[in-house]
PDB file of N, CA, C, O and CB in Angstrom:
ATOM      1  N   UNK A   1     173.822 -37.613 130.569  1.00  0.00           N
ATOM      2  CA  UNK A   1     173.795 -36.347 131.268  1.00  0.00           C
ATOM      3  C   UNK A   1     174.837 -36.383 132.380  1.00  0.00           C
ATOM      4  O   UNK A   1     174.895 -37.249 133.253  1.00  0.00           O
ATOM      5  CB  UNK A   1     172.381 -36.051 131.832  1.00  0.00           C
ATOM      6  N   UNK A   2     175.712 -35.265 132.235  1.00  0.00           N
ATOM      7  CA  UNK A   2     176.895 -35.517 133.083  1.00  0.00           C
ATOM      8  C   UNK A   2     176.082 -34.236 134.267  1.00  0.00           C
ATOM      9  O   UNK A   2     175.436 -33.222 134.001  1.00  0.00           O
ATOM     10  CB  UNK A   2     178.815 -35.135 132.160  1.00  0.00           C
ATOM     11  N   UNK A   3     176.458 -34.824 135.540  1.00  0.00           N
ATOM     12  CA  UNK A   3     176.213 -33.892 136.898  1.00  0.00           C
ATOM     13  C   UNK A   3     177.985 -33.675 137.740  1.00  0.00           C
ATOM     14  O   UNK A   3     178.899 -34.478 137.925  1.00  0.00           O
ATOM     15  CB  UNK A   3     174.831 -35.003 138.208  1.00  0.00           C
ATOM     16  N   UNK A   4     177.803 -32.007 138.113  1.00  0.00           N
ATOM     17  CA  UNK A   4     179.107 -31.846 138.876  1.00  0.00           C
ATOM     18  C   UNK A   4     179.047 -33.089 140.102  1.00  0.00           C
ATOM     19  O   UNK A   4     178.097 -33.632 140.666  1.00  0.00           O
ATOM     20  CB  UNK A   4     179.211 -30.123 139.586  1.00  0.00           C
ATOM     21  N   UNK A   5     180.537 -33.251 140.217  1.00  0.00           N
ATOM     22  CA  UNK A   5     181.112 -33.918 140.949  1.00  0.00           C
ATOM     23  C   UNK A   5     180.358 -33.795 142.586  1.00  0.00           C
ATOM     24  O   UNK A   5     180.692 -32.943 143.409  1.00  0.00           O
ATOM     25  CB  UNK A   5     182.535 -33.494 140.731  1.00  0.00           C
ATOM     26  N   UNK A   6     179.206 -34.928 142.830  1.00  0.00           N
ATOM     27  CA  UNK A   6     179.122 -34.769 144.302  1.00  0.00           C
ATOM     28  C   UNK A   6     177.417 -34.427 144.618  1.00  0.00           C
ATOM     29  O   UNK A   6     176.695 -34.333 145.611  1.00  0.00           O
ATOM     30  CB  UNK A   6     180.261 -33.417 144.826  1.00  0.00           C
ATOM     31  N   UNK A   7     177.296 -34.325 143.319  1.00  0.00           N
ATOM     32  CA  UNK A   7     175.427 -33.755 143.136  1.00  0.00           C
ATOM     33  C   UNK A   7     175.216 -35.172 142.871  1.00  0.00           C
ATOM     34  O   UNK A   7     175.876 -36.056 142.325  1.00  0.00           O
ATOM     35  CB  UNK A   7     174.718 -32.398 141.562  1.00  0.00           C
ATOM     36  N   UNK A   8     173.605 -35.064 143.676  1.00  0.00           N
ATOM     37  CA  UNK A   8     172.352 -36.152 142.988  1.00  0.00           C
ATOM     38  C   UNK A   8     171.520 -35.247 142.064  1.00  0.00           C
ATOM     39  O   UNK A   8     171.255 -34.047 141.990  1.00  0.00           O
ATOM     40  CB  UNK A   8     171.142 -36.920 144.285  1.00  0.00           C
ATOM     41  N   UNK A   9     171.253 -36.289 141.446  1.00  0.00           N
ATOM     42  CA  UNK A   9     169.910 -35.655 140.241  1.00  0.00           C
ATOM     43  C   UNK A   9     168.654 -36.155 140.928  1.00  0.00           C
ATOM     44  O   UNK A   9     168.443 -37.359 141.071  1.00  0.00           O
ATOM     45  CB  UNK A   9     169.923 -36.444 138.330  1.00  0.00           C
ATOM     46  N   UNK A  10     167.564 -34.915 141.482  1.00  0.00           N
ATOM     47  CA  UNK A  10     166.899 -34.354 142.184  1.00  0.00           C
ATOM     48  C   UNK A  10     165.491 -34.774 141.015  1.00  0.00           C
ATOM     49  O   UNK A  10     165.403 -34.747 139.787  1.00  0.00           O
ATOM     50  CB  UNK A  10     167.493 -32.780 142.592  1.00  0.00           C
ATOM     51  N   UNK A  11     164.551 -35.143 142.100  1.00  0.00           N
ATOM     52  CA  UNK A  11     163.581 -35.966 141.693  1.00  0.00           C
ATOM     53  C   UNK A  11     162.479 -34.193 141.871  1.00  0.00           C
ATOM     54  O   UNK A  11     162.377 -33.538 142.908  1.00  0.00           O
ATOM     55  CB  UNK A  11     163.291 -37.754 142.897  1.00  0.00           C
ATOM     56  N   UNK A  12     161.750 -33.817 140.336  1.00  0.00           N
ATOM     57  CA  UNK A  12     160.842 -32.476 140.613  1.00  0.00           C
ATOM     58  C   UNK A  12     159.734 -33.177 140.432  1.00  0.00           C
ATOM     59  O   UNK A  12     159.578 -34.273 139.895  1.00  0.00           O
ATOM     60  CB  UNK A  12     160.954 -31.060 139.632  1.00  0.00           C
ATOM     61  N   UNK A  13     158.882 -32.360 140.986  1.00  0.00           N
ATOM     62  CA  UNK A  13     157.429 -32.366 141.712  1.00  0.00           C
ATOM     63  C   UNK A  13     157.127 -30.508 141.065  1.00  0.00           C
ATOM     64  O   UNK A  13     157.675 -29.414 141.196  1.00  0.00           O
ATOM     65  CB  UNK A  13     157.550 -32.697 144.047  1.00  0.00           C
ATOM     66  N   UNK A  14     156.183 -30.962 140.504  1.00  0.00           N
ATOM     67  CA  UNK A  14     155.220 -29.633 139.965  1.00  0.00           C
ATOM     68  C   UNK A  14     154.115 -29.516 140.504  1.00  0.00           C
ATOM     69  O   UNK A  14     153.211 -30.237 140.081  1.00  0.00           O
ATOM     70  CB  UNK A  14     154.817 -29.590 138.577  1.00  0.00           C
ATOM     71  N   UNK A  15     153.857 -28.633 141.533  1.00  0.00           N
ATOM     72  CA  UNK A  15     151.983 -28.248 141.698  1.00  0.00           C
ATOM     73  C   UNK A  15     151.721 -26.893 141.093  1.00  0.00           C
ATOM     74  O   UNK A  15     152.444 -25.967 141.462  1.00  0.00           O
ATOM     75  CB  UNK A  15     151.327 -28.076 143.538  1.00  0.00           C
ATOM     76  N   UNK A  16     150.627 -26.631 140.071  1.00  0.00           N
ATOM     77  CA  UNK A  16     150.635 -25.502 139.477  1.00  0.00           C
ATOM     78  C   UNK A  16     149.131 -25.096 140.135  1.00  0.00           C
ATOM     79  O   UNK A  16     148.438 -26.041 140.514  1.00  0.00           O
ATOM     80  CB  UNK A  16     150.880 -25.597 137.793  1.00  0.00           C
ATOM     81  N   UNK A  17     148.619 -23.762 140.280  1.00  0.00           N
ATOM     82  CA  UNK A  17     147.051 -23.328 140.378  1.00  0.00           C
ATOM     83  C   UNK A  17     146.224 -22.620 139.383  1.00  0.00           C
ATOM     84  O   UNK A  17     146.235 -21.450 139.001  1.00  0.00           O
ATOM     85  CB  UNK A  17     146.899 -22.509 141.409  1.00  0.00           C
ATOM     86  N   UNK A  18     145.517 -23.624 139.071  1.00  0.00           N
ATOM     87  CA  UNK A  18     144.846 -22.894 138.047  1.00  0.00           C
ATOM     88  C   UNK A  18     143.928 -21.611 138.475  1.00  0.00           C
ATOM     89  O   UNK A  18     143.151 -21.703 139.425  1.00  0.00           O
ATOM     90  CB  UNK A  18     144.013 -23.888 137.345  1.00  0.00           C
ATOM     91  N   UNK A  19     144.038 -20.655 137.871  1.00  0.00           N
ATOM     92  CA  UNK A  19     143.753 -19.149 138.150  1.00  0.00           C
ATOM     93  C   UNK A  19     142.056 -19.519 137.780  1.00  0.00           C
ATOM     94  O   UNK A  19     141.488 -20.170 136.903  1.00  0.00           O
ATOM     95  CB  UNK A  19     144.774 -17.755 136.958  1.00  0.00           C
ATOM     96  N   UNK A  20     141.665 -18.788 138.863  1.00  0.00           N
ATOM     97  CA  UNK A  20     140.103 -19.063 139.167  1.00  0.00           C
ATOM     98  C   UNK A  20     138.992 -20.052 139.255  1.00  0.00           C
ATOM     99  O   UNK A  20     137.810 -19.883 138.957  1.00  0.00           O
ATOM    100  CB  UNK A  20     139.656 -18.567 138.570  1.00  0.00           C
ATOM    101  N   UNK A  21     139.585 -21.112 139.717  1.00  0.00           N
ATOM    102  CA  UNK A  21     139.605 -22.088 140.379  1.00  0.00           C
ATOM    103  C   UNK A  21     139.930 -22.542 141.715  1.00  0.00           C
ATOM    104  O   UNK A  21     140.575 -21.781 142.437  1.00  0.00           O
ATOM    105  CB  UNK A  21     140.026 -22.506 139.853  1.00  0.00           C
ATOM    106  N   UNK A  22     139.481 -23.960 142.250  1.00  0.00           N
ATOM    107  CA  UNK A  22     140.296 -24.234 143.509  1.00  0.00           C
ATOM    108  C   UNK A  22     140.789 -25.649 142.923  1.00  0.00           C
ATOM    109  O   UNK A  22     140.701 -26.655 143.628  1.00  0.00           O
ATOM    110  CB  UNK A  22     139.360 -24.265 145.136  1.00  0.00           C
ATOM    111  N   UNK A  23     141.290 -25.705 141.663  1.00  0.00           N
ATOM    112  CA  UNK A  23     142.189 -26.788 141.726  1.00  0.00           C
ATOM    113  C   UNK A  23     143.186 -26.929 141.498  1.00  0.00           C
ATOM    114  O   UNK A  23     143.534 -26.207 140.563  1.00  0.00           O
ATOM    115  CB  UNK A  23     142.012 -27.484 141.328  1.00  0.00           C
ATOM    116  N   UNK A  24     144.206 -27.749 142.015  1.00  0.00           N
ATOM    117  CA  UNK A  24     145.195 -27.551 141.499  1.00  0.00           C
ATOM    118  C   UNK A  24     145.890 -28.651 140.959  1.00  0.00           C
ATOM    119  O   UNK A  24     145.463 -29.669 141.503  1.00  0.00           O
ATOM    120  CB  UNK A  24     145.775 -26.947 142.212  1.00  0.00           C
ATOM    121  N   UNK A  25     146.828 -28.925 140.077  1.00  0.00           N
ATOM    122  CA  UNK A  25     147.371 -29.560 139.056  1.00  0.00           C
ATOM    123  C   UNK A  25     148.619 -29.765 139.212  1.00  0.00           C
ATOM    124  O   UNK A  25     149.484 -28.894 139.111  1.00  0.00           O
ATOM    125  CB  UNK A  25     147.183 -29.017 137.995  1.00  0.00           C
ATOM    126  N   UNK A  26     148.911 -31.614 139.620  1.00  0.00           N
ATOM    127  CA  UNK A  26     150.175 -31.996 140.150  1.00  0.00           C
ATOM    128  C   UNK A  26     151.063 -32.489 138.695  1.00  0.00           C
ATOM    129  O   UNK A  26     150.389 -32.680 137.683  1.00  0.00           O
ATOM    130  CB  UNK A  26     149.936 -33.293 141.404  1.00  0.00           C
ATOM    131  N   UNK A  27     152.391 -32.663 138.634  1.00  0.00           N
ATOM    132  CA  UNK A  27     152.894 -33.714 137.831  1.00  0.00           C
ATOM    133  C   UNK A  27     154.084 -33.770 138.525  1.00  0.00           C
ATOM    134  O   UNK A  27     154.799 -32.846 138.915  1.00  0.00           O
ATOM    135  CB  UNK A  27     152.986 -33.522 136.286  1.00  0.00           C
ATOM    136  N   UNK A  28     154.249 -35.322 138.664  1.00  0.00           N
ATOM    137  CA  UNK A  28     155.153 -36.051 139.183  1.00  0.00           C
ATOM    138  C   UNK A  28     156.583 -35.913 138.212  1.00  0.00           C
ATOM    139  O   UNK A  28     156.635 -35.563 137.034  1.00  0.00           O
ATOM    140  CB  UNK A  28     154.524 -37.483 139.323  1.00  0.00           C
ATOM    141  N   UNK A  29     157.539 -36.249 138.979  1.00  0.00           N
ATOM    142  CA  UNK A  29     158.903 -36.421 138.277  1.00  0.00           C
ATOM    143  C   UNK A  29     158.795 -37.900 137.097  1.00  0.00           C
ATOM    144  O   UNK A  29     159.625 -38.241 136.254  1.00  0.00           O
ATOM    145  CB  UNK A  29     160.222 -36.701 139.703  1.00  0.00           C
ATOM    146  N   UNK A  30     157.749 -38.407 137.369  1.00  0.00           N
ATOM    147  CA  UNK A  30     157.780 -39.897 136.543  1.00  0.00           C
ATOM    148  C   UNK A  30     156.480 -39.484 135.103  1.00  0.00           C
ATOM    149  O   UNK A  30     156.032 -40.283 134.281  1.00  0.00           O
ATOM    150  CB  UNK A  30     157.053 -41.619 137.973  1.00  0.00           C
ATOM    151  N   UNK A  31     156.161 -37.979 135.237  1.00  0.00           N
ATOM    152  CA  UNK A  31     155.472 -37.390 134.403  1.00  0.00           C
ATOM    153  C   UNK A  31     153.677 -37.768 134.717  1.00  0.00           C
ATOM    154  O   UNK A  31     152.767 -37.317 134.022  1.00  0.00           O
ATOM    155  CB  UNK A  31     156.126 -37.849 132.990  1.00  0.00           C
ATOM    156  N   UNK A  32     153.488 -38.695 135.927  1.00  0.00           N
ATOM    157  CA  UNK A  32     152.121 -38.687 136.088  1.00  0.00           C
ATOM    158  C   UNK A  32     151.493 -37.475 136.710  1.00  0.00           C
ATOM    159  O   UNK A  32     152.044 -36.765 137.551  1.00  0.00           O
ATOM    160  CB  UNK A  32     151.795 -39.774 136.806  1.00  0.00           C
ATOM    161  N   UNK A  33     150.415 -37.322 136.271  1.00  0.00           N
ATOM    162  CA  UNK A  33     149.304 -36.234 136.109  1.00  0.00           C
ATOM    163  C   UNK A  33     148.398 -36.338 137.201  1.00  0.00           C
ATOM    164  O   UNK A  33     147.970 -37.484 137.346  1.00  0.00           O
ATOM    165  CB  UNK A  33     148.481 -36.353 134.784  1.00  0.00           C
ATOM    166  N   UNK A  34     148.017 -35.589 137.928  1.00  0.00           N
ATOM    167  CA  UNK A  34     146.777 -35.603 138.640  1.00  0.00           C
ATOM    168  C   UNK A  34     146.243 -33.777 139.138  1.00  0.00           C
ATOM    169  O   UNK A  34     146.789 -32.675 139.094  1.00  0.00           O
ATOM    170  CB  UNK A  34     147.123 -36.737 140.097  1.00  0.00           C
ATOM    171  N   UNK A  35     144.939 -34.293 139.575  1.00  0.00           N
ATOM    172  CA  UNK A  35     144.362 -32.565 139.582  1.00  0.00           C
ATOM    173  C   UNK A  35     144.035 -32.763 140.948  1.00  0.00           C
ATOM    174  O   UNK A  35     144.237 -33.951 141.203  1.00  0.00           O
ATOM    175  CB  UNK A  35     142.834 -31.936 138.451  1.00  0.00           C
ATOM    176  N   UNK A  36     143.531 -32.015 142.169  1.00  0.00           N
ATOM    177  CA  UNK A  36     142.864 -32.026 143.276  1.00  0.00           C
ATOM    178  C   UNK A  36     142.350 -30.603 144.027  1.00  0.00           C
ATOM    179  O   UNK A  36     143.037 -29.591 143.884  1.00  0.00           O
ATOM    180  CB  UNK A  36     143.687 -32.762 144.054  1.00  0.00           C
ATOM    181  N   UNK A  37     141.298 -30.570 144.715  1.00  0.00           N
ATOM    182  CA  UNK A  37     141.403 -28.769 145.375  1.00  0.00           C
ATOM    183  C   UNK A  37     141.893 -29.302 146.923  1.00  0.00           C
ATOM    184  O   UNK A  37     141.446 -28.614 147.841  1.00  0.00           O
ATOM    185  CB  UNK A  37     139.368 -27.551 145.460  1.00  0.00           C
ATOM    186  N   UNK A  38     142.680 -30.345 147.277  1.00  0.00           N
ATOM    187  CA  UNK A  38     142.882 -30.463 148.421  1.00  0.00           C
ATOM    188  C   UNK A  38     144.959 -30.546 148.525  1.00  0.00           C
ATOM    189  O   UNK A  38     145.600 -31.512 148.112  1.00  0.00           O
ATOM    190  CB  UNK A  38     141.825 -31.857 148.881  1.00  0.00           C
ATOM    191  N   UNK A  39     145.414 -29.637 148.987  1.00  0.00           N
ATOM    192  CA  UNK A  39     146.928 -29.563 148.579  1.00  0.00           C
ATOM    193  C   UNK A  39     147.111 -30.517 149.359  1.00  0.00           C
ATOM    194  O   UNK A  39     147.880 -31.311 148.817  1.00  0.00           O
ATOM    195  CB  UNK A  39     147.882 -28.273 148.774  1.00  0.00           C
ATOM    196  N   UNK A  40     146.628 -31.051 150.934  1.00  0.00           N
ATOM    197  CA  UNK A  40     147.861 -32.040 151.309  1.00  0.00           C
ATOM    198  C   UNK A  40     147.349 -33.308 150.338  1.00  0.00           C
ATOM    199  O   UNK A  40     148.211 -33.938 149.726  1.00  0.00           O
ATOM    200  CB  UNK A  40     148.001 -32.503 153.252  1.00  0.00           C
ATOM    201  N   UNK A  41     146.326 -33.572 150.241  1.00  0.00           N
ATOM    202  CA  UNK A  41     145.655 -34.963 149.210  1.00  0.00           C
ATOM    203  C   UNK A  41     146.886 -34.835 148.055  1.00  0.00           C
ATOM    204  O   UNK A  41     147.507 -35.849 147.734  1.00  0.00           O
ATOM    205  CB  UNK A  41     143.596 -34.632 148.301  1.00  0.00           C
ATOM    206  N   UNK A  42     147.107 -33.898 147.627  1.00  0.00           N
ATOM    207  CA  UNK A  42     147.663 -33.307 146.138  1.00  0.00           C
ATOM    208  C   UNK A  42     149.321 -34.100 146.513  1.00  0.00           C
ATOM    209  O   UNK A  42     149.851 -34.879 145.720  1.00  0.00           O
ATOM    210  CB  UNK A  42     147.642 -30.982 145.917  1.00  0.00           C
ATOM    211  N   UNK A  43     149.802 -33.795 147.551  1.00  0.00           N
ATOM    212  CA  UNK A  43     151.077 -33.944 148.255  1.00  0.00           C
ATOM    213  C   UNK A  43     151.145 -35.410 148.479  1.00  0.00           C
ATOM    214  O   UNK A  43     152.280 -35.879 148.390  1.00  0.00           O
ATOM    215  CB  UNK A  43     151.182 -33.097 149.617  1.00  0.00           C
ATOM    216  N   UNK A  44     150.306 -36.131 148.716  1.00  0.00           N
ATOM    217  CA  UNK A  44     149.847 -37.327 149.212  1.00  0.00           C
ATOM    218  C   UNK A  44     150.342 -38.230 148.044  1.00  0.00           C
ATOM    219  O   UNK A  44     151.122 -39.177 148.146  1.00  0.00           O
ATOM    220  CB  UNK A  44     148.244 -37.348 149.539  1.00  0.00           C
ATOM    221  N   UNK A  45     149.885 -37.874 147.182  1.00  0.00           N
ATOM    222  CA  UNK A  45     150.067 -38.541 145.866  1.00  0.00           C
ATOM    223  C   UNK A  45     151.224 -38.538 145.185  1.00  0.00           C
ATOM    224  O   UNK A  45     151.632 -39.424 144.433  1.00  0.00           O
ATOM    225  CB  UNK A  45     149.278 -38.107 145.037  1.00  0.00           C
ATOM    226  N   UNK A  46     151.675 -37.658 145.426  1.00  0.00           N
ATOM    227  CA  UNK A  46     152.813 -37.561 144.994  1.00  0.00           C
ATOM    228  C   UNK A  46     153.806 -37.910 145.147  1.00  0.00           C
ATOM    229  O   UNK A  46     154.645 -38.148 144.279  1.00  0.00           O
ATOM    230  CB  UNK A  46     153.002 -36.965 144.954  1.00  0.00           C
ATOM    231  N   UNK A  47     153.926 -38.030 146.505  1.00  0.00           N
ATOM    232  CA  UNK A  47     154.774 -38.970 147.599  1.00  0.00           C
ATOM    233  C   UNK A  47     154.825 -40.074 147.808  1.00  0.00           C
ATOM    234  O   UNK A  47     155.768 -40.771 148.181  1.00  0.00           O
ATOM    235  CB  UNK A  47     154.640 -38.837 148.627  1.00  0.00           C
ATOM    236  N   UNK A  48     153.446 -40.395 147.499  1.00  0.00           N
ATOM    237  CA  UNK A  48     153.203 -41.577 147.729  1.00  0.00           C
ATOM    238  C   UNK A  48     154.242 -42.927 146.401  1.00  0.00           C
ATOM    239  O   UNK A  48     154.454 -44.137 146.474  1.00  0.00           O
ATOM    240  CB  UNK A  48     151.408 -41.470 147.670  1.00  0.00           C
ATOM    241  N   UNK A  49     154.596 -41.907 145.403  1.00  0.00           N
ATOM    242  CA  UNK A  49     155.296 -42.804 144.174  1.00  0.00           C
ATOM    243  C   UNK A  49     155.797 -44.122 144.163  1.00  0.00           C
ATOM    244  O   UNK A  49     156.636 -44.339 145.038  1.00  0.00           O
ATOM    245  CB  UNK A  49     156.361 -42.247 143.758  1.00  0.00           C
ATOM    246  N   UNK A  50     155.403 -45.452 143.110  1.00  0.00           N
ATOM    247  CA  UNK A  50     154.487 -44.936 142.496  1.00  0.00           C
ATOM    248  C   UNK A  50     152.835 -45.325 142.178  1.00  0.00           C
ATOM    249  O   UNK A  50     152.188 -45.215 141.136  1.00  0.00           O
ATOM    250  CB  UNK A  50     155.096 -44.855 141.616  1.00  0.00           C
ATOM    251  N   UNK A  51     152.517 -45.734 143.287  1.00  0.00           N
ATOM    252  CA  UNK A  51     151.519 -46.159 143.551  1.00  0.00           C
ATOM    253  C   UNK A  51     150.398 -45.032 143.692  1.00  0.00           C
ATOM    254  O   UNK A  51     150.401 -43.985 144.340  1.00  0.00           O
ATOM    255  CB  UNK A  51     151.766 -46.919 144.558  1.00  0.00           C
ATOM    256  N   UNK A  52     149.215 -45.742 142.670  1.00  0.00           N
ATOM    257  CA  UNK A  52     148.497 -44.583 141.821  1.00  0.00           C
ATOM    258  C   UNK A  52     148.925 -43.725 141.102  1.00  0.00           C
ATOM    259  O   UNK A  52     148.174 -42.753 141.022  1.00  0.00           O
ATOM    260  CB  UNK A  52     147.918 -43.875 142.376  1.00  0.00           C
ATOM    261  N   UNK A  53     150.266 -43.638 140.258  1.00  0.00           N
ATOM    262  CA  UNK A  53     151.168 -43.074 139.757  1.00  0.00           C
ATOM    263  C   UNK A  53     150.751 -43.628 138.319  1.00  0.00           C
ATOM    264  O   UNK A  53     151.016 -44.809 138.541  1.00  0.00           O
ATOM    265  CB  UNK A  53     152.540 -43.330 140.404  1.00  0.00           C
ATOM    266  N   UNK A  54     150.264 -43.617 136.935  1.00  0.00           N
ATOM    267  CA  UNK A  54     150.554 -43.753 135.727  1.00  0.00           C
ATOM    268  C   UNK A  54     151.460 -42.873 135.012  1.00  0.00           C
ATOM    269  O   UNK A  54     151.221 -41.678 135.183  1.00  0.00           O
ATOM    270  CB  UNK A  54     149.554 -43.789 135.206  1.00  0.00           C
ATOM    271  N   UNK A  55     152.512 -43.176 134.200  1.00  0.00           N
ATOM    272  CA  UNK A  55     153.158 -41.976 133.933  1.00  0.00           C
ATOM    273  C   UNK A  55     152.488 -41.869 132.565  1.00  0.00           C
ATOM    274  O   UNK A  55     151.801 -42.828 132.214  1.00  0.00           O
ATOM    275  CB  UNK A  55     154.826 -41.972 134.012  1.00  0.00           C
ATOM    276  N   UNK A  56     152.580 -41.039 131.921  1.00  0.00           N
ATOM    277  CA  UNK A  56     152.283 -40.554 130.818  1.00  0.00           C
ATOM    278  C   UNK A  56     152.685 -41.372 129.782  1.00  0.00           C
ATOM    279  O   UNK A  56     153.877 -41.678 129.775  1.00  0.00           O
ATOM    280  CB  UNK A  56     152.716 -39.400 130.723  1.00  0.00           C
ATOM    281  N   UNK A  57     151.765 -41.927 128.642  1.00  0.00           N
ATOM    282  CA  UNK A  57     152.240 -43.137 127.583  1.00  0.00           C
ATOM    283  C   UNK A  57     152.151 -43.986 128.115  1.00  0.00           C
ATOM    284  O   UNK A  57     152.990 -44.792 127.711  1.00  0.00           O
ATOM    285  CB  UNK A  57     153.457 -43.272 126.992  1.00  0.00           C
ATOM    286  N   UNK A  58     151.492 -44.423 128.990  1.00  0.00           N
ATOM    287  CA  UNK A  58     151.272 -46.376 129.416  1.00  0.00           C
ATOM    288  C   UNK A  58     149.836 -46.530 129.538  1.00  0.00           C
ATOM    289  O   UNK A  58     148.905 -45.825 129.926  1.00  0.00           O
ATOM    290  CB  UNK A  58     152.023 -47.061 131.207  1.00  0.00           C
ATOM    291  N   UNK A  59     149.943 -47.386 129.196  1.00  0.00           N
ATOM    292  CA  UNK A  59     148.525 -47.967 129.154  1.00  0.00           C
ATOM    293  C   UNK A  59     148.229 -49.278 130.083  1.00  0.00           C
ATOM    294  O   UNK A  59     148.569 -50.375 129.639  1.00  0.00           O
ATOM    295  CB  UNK A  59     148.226 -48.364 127.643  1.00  0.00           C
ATOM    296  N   UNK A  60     147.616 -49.191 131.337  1.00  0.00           N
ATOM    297  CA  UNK A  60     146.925 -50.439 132.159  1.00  0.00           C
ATOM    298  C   UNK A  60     146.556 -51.388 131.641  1.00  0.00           C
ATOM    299  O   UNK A  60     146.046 -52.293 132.301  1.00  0.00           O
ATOM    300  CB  UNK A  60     145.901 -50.249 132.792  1.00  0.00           C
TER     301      UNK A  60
END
């Protein structure tokens, strides 16, 4: 993957809300998953990378 001259490739963070609910649904740039109704907890985790982080397809 070629990037213009001078760019970093930018690490995304997804929080989505599930409609009628209070939770909401993180996925990390490393594709790990998590749910919470508390956004900074939600933020916490995410940041925290990658500790408590499983990405998707691994197995402990």
């Amino acid at each position: 993957m070629s990037t213009p001259s001078g760019s970093a490739l930018r690490e995304v963070y997804r929080i989505d809300w599930l409609p009628g609910t209070d939770i909401l649904h993180g996925t990390c740039h490393c594709g790990a998953e998590h749910t919470d109704q508390d956004p900074v907890e939600m933020w916490e985790w995410m940041l925290a990378h990658p500790e408590g982080h499983q990405p998707r397809g691994t197995v402990s």
